[in-house]
C-alpha positions, 0 to 999 in steps of 0.5 A: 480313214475307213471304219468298219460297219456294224450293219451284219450285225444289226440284221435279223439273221445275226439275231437269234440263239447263235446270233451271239456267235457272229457278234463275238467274231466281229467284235473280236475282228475288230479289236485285233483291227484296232491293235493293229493300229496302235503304235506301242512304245519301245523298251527304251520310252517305257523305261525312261517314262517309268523312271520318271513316274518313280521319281515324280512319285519320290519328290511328292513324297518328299514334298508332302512328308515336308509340308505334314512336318511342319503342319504337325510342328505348328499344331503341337505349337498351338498346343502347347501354347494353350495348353490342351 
């Protein structure tokens, strides 16, 4: 794996009021090298790894709409029990 060195950059020439310019194409050179590299995922894995985010999001939920019930019950138990 080769890496892009950043020693133009850092140069006395690449200082100064445009120095800024040669900086921002670099960068941007960079960036578009690095996606390059990045394996997107297909429609289909975006789809399956949605549904799954929706439902793990529904049955905690559930989950935790369950556990208030029964905690909310029980205060209101205590409650009444001594009568505040």
């Amino acid at each position: 794996m080769t890496s892009t060195k950043l020693e133009s950059v850092r140069e006395p020439s690449a200082r100064g009021v445009f120095g800024w310019w040669g900086r921002s194409r670099t960068f941007l050179a960079q960036v578009r090298n690095e996606l390059s590299r990045v394996t997107w995922p297909t429609r289909k894995e975006v789809q399956a790894t949605t549904f799954v985010v929706i439902l793990t999001s529904i049955l905690f939920g559930l989950y935790l709409w369950g556990i208030d019930l029964v905690l909310d019950r029980l205060a209101r138990a205590l409650f009444q029990a001594f009568g505040v």
